[in-house]
C-alpha positions as CSV (number, residue, x, y, z in Angstrom):
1,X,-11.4,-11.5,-14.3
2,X,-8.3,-11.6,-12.6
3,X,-8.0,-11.0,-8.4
4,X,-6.1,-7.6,-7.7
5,X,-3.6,-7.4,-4.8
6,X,-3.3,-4.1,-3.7
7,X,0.3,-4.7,-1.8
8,X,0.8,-1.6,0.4
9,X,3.6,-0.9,2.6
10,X,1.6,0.4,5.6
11,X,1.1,3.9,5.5
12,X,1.6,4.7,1.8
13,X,-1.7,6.0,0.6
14,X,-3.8,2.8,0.4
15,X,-7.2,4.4,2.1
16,X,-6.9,7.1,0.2
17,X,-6.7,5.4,-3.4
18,X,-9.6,2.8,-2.6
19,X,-11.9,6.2,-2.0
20,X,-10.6,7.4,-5.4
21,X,-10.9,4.2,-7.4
22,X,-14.5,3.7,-5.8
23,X,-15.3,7.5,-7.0
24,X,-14.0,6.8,-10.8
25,X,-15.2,2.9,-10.9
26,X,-16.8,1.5,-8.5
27,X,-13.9,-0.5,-7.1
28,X,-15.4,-0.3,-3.5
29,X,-18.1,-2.6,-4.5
30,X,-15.8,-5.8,-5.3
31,X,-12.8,-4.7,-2.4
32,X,-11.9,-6.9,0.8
33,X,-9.9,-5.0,3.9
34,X,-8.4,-8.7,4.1
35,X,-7.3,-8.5,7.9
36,X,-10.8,-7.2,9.4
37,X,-13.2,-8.6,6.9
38,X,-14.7,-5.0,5.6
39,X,-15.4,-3.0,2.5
40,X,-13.2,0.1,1.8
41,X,-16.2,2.4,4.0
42,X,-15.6,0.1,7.3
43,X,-18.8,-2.6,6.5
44,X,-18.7,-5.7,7.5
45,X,-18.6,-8.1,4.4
46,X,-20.9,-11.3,4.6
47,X,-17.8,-13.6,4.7
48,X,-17.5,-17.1,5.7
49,X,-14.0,-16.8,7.2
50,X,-14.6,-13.5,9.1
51,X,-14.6,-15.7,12.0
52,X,-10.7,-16.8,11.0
53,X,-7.0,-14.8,12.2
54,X,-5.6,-12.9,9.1
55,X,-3.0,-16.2,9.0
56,X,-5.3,-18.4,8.8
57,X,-7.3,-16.9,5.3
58,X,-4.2,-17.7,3.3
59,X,-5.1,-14.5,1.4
60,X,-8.2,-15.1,0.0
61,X,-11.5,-13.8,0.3
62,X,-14.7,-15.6,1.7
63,X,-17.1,-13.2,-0.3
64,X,-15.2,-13.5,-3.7
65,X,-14.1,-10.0,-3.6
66,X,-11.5,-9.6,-6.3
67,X,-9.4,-6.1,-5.0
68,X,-8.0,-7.6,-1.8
69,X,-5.8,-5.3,0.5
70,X,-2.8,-6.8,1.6
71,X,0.6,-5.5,3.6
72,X,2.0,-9.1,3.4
73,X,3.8,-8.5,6.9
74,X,5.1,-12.1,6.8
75,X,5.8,-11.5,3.6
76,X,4.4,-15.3,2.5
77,X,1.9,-14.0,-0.1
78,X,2.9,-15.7,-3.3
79,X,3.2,-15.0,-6.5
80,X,1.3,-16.2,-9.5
81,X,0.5,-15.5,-13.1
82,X,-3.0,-15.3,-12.4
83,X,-3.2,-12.4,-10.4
84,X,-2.4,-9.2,-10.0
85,X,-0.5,-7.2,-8.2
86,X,-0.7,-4.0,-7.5
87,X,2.5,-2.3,-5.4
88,X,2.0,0.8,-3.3
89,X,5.5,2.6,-2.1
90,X,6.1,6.0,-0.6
91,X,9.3,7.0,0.9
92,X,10.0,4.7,3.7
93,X,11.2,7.4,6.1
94,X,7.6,9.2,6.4
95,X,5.5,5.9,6.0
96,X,7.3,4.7,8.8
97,X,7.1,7.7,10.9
98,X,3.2,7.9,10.2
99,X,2.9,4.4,11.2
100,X,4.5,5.0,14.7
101,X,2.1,7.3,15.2
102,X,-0.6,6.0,14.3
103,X,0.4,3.2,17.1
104,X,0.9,5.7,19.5
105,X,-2.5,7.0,19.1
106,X,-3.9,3.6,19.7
107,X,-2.4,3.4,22.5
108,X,-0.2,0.7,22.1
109,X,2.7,-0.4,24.0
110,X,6.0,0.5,21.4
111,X,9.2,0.0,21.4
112,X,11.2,3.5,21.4
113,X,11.2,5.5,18.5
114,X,14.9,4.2,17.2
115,X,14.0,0.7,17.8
116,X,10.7,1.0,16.1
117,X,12.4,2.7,12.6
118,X,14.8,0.0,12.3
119,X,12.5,-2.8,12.7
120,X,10.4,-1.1,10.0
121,X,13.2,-0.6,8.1
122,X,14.0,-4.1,7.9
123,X,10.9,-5.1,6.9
124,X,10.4,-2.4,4.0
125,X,14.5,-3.8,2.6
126,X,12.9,-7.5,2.6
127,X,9.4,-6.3,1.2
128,X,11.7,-4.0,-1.6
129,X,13.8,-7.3,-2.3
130,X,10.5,-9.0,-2.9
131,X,8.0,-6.7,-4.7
132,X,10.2,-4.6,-6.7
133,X,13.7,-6.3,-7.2
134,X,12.6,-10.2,-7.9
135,X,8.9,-9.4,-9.7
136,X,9.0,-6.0,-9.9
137,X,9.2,-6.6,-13.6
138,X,6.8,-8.7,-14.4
139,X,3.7,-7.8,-16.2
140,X,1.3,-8.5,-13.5
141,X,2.8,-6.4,-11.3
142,X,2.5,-2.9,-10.7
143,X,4.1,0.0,-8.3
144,X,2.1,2.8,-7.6
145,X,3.9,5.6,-5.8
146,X,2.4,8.0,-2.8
147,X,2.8,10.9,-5.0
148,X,1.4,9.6,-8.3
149,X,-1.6,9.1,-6.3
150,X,-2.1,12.7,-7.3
151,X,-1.5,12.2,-11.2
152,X,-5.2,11.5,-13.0
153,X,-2.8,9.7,-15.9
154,X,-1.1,7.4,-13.3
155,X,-4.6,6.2,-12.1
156,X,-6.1,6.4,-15.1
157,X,-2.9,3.6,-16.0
158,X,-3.9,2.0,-12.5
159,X,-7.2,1.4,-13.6
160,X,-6.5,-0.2,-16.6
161,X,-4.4,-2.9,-14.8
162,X,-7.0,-3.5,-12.2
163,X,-9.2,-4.4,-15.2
164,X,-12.0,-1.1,-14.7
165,X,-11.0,0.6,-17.8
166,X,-14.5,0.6,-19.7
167,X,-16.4,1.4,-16.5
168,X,-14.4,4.4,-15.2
169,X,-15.4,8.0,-15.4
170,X,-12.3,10.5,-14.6
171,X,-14.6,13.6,-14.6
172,X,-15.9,12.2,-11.4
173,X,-12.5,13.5,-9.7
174,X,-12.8,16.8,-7.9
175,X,-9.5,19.4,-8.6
176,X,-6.8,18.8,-5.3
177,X,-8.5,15.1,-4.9
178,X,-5.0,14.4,-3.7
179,X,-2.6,16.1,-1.4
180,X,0.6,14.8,0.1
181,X,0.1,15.1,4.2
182,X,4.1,15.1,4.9
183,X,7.9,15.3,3.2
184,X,9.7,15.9,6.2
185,X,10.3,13.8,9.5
186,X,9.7,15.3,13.0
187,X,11.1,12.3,15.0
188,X,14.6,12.5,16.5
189,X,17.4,10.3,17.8
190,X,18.4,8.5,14.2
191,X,21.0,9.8,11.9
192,X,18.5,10.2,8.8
193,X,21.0,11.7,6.2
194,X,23.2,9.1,6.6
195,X,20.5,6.4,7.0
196,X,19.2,7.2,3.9
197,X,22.0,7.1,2.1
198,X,22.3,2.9,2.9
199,X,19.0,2.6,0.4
200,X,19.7,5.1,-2.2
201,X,19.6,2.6,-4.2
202,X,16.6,1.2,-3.5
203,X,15.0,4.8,-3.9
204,X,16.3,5.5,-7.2
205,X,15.4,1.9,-8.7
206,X,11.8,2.7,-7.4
207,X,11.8,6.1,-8.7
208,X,11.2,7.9,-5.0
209,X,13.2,11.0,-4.6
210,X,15.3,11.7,-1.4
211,X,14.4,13.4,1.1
212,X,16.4,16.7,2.4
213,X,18.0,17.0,5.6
C-alpha cells in the first residue's frame, strides 16, 4: 500500500482528523508525527532516525509508518506517483492567527503580530502555488478543508483515498465529533478586508469562503 502525506498548513485541523480517522479505522496505528518521531497520542515510535533533525529524514519514516504528517515548511517534499497526498487548508487568515498564538503560549520570542501575518502569508501563497495550483489536480492528491472535517461523507471520501475503506466503521463517530473553534480574527493592526481581497482567487479556486469584515 501506498505512503499517505497528510500535507497540512499548520493550524488547519490536522490533530483533530488523525483522532477521527484513528476512531473510524485505525489510522493511528500506522501514523508518524514526522518532526518529533511520535504516534498521533504523543508516543514515542521505536524509530531509527528519531535521533536525526526533521531535515535530515528527507521525509521518510524509520518505523515504516505509512500516514506521515508533514507541513513541508521548506516546501522540498516532492512529488511522486507513488504516493499520496493528502492536502489540508483552512482559511489562511485564522490558521495563521491560531498559529501566532500558539507561539505565544510557548513562549517564544516573535516577531510583531504584522510581521508575523505576512511571513505566513508568504508561505501559505508559495505552499497554494505548489499543492493546489501545479498538482492540485492530480489523482494522488487530495484537499481536505477545515470545515469538511465536520462532513461524515467528506471523510468517509478521505478514507477511501488513504486506502482504509474496508476496515472503517462510520458508526463509531459520536454526533458534534467536529466543531469549528473560530471564523473571525481578533488580532489588529493589518488591513484584513483588503488583504483578503489580494488572494480571492486563491480562496475561491480552493473552495474556502471569505471571511466578513
Amino acid at each position: 500500500m501506498n505512503t499517505n502525506y497528510i500535507v497540512s498548513f499548520p493550524r488547519s485541523g490536522h490533530h483533530r482528523l488523525i483522532k477521527i480517522l484513528d476512531m473510524v479505522c485505525g489510522l493511528g496505528n500506522d501514523y508518524c508525527e514526522f518532526y518529533t518521531c511520535t504516534s498521533y497520542n504523543g508516543k514515542n515510535i521505536d524509530c531509527c532516525m528519531s535521533d536525526k533533525g526533521w531535515k535530515k529524514k528527507d521525509f521518510s519514516c524509520g518505523a515504516d509508518k505509512r500516514n506521515i504528517k508533514c507541513h513541508d515548511f521548506d516546501l522540498n517534499l516532492n512529488y511522486s506517483e507513488s504516493f499520496n497526498y493528502l492536502v489540508q487548508l483552512r482559511h489562511p487568515f485564522l490558521s495563521i492567527e491560531s498559529w501566532f498564538e500558539m507561539e505565544k503560549s510557548k513562549g517564544k520570542n516573535l516577531p510583531c503580530w504584522e510581521e508575523f501575518f505576512e511571513e505566513k502569508m508568504e508561505f501559505w501563497v508559495d505552499f497554494i502555488d505548489k499543492w493546489v495550483s501545479r498538482y492540485g489536480g492530480c489523482e494522488n492528491v487530495r484537499i481536505l478543508k477545515y470545515d469538511d472535517i465536520a462532513s461524515p461523507e467528506e471523510l468517509q471520501e478521505v478514507v477511501q483515498f488513504l486506502g482504509y475503506k474496508n476496515i472503517a466503521d462510520f458508526s463509531k463517530l459520536p454526533d458534534g465529533y467536529f466543531q469549528a473553534k473560530r471564523n473571525t480574527v481578533s488580532q489588529t493592526g493589518i488591513d484584513l478586508k483588503e488583504r483578503q481581497k489580494t488572494i480571492a482567487d486563491k480562496l475561491e479556486a480552493i473552495g474556502i469562503k471569505q471571511l466578513s469584515f
